[in-house]
Backbone as XML, in Angstrom:
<?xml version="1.0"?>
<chain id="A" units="angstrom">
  <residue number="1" name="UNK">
    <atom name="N" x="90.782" y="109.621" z="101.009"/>
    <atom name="CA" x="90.194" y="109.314" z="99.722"/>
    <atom name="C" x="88.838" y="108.670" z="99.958"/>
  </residue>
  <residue number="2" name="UNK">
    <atom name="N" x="88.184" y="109.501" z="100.014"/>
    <atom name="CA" x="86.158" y="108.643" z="99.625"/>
    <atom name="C" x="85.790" y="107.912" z="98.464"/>
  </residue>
  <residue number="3" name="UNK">
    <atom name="N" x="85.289" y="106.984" z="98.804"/>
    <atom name="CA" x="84.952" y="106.141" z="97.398"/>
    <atom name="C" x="83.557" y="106.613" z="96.670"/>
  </residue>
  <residue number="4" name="UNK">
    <atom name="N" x="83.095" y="107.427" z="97.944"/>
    <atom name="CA" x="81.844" y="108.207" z="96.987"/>
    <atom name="C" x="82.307" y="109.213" z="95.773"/>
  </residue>
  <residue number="5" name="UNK">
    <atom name="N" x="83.835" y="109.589" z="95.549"/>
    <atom name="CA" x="83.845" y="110.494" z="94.623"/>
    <atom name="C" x="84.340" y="109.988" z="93.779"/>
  </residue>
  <residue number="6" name="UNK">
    <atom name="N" x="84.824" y="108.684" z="93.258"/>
    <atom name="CA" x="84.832" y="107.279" z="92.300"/>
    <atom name="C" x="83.642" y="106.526" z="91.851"/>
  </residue>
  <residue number="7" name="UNK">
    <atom name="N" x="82.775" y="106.128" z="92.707"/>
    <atom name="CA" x="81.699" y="105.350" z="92.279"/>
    <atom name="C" x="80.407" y="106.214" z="92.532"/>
  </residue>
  <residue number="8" name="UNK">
    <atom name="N" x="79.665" y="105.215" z="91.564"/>
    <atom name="CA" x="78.248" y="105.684" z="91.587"/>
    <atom name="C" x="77.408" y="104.626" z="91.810"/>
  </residue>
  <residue number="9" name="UNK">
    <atom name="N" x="76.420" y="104.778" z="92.728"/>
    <atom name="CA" x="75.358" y="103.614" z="92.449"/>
    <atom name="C" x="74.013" y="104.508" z="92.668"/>
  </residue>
  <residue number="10" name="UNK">
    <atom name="N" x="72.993" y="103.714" z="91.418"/>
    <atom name="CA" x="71.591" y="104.835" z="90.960"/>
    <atom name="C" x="71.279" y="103.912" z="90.180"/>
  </residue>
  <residue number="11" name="UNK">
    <atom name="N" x="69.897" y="103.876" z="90.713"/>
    <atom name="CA" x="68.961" y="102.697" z="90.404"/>
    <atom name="C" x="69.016" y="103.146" z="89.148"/>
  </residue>
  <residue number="12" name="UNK">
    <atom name="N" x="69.128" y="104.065" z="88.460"/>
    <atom name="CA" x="68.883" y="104.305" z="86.930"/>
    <atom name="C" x="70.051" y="103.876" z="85.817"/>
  </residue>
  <residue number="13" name="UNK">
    <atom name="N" x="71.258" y="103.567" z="86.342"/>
    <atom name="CA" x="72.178" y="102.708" z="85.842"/>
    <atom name="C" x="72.640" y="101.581" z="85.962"/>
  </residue>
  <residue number="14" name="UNK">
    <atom name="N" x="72.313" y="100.292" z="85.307"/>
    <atom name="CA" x="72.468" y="99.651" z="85.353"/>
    <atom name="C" x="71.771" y="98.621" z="86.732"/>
  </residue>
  <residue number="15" name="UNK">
    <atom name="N" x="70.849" y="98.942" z="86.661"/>
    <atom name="CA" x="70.122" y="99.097" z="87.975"/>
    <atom name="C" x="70.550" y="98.529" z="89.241"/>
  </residue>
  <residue number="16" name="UNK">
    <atom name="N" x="71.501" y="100.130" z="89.690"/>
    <atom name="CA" x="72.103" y="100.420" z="90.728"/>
    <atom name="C" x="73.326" y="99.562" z="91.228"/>
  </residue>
  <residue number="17" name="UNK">
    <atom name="N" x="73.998" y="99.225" z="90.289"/>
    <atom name="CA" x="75.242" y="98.561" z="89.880"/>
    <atom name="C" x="76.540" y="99.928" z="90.531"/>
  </residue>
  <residue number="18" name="UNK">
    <atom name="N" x="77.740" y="99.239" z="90.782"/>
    <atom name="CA" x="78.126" y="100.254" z="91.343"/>
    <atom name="C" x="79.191" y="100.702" z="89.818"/>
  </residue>
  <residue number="19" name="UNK">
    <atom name="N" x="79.218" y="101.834" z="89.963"/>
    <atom name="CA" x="79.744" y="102.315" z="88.269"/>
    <atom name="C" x="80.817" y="103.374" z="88.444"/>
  </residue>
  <residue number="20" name="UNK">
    <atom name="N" x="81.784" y="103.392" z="88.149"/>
    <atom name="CA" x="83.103" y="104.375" z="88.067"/>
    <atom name="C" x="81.764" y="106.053" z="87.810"/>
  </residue>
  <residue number="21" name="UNK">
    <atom name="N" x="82.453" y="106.913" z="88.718"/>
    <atom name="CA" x="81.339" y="108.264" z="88.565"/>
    <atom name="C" x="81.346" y="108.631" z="87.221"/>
  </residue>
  <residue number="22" name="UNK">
    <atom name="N" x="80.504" y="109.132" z="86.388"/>
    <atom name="CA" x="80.150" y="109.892" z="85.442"/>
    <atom name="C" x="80.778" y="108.856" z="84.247"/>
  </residue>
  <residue number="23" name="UNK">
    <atom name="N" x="80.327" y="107.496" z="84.221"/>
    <atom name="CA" x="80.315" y="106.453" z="83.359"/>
    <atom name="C" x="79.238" y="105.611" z="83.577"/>
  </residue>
  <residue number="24" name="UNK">
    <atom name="N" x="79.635" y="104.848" z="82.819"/>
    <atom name="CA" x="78.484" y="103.175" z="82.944"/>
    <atom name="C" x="79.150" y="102.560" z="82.835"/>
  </residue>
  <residue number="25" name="UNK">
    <atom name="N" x="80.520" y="102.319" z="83.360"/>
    <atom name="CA" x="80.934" y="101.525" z="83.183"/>
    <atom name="C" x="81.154" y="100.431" z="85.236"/>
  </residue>
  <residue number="26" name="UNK">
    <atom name="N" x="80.732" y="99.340" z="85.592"/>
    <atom name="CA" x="80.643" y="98.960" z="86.647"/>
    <atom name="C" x="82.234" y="98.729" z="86.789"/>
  </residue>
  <residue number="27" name="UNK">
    <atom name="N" x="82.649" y="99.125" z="88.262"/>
    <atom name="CA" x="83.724" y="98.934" z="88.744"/>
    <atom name="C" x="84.154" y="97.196" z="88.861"/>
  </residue>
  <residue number="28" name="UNK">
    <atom name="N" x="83.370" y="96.624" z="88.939"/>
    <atom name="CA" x="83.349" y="94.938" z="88.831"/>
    <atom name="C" x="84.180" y="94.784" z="87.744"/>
  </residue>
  <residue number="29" name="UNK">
    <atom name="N" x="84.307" y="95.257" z="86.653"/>
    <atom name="CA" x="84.330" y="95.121" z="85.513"/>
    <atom name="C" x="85.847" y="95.255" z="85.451"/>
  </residue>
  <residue number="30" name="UNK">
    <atom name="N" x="86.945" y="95.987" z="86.143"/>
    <atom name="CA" x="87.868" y="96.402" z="85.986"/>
    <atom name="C" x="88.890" y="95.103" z="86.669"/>
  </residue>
  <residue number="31" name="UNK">
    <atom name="N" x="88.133" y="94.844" z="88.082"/>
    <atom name="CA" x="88.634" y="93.779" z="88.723"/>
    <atom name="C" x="88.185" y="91.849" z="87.730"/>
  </residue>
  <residue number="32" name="UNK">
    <atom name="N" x="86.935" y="92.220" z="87.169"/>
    <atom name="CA" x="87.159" y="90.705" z="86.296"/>
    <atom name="C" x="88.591" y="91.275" z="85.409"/>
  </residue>
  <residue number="33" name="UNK">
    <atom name="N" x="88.767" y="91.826" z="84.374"/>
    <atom name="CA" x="89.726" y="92.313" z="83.314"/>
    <atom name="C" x="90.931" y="91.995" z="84.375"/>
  </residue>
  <residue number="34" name="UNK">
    <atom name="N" x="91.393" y="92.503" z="85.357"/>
    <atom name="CA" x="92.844" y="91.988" z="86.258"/>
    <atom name="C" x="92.413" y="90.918" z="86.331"/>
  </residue>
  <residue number="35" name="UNK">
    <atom name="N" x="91.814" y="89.916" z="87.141"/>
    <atom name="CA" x="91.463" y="88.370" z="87.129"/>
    <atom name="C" x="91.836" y="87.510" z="86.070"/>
  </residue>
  <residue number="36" name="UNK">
    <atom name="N" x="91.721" y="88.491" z="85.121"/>
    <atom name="CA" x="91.722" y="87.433" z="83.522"/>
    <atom name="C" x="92.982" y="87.964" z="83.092"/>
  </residue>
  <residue number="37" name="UNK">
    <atom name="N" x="94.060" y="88.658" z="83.885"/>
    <atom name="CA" x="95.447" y="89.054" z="83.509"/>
    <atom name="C" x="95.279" y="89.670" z="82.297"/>
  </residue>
  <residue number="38" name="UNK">
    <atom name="N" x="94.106" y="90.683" z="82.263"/>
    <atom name="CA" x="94.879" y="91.698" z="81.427"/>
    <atom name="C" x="95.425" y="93.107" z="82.436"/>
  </residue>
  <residue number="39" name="UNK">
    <atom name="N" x="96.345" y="93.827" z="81.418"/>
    <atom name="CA" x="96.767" y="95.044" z="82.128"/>
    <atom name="C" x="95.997" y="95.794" z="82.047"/>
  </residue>
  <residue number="40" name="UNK">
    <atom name="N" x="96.107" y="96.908" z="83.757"/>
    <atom name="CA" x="95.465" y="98.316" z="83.130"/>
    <atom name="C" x="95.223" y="99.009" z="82.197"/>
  </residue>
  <residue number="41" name="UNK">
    <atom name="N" x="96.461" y="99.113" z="81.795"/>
    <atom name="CA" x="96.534" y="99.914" z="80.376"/>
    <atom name="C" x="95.229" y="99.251" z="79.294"/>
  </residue>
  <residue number="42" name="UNK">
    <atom name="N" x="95.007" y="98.092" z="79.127"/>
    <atom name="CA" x="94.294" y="97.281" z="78.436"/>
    <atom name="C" x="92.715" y="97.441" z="78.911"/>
  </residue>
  <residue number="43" name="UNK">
    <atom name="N" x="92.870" y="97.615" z="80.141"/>
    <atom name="CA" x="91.447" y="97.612" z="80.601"/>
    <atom name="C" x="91.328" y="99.872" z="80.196"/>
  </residue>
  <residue number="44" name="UNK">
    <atom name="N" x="91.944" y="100.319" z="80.865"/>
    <atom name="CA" x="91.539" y="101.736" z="80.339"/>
    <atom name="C" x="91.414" y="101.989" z="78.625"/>
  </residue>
  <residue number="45" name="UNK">
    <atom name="N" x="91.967" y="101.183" z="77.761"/>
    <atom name="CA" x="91.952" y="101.282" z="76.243"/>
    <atom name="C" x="90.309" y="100.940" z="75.547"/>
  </residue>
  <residue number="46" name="UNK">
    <atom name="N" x="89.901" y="99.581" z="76.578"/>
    <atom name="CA" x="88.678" y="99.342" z="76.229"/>
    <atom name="C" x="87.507" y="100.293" z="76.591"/>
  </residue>
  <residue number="47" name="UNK">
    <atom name="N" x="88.039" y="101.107" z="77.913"/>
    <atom name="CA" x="86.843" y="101.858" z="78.622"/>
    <atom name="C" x="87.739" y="103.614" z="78.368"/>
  </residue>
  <residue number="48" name="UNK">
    <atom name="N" x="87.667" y="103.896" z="77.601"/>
    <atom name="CA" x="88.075" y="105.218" z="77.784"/>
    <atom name="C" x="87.651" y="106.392" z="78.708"/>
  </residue>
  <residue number="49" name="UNK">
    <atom name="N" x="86.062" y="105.955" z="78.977"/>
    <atom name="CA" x="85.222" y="106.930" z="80.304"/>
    <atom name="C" x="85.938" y="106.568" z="81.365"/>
  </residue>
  <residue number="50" name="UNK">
    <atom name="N" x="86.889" y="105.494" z="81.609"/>
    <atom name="CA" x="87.497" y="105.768" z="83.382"/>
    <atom name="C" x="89.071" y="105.982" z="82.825"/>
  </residue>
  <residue number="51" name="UNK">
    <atom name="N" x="89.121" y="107.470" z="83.750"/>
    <atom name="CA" x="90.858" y="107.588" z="83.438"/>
    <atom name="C" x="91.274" y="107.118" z="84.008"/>
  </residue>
  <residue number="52" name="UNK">
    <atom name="N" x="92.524" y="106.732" z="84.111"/>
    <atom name="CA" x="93.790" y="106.096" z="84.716"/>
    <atom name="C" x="93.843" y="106.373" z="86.302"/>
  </residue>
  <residue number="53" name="UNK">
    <atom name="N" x="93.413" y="107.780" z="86.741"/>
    <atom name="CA" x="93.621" y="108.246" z="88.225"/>
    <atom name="C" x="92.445" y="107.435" z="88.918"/>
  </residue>
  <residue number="54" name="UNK">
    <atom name="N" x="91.113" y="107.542" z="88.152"/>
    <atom name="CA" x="90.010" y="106.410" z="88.786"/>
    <atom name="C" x="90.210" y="105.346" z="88.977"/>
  </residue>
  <residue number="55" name="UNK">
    <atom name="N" x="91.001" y="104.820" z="87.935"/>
    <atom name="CA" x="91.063" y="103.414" z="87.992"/>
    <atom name="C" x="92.126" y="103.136" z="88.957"/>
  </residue>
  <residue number="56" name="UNK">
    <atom name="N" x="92.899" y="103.971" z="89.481"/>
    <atom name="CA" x="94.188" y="103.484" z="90.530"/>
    <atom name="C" x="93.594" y="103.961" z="91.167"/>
  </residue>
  <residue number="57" name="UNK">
    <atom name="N" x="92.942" y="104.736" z="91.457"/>
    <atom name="CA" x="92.115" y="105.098" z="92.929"/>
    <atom name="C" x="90.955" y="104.493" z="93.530"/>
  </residue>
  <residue number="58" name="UNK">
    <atom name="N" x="90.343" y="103.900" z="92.813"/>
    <atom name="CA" x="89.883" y="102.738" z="93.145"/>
    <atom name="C" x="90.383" y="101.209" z="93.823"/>
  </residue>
  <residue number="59" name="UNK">
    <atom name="N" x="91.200" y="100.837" z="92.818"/>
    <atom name="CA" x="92.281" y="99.867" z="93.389"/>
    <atom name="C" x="93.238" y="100.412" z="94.475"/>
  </residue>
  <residue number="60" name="UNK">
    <atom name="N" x="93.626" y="101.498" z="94.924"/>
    <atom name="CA" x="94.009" y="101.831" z="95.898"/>
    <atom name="C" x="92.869" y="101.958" z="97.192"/>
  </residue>
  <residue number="61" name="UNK">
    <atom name="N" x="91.947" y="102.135" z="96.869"/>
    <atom name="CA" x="90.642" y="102.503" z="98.095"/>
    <atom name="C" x="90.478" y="100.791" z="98.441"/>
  </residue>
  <residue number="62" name="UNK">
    <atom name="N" x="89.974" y="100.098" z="97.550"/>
    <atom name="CA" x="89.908" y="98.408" z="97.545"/>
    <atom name="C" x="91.241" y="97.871" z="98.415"/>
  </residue>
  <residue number="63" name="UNK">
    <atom name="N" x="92.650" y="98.198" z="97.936"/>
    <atom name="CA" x="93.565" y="97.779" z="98.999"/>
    <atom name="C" x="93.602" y="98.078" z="100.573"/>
  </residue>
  <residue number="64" name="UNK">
    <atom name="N" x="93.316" y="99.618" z="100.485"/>
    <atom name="CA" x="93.132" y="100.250" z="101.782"/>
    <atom name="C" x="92.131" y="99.131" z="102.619"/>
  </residue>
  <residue number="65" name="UNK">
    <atom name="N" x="91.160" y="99.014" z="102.107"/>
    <atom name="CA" x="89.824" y="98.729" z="102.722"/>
    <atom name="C" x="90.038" y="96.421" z="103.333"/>
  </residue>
  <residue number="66" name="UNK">
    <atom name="N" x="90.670" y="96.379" z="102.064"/>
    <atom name="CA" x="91.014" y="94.916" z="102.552"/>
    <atom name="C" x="92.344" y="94.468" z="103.846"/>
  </residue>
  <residue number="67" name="UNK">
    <atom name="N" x="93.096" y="95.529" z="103.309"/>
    <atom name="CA" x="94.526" y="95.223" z="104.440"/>
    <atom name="C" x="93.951" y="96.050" z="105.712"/>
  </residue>
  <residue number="68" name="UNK">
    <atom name="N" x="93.187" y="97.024" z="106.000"/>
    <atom name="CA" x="92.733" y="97.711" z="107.495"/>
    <atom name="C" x="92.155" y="96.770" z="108.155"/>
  </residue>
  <residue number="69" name="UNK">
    <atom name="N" x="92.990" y="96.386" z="109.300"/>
    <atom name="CA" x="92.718" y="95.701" z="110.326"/>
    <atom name="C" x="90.776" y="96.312" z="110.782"/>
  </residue>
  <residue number="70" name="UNK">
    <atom name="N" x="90.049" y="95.365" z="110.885"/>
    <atom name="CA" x="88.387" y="95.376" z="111.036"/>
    <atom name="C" x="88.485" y="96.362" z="112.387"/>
  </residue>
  <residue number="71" name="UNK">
    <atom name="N" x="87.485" y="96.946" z="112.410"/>
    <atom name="CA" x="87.100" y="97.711" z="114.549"/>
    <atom name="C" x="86.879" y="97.206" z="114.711"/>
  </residue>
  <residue number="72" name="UNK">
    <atom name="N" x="87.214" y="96.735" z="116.116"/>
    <atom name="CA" x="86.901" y="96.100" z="117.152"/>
    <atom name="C" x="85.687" y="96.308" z="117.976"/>
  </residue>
</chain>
């Protein structure tokens, strides 16, 4: 799973904010909304441009990337 085919960053949005692909909406945005205990479901209701598969595929790429032991 590449995170280039989830996010976008382009100086012309949001200037170069990293943004769920083919939205404006910044991926930051999904992780404050969990922080502040709301649910997915709650956060996809407000943003209808990121479906459900982005938004777990994201949070799945973010888990991947934090639990992989660093190279050595």
């Amino acid at each position: 799973m590449n995170s280039t085919n989830l996010i976008t960053v382009d100086p012309e949005i949001f200037g170069g904010t990293p943004v769920f692909k083919g939205t404006r909406v910044p991926v930051k945005t999904l992780f404050e909304y969990l922080e502040a205990n709301y649910t997915l479901d709650e956060f996809l209701e407000c943003f209808p441009s990121v479906t459900p598969d982005m938004a777990r595929r994201v949070l799945e790429s973010s888990e991947a990337a934090l639990l992989c032991p660093a190279a050595a």
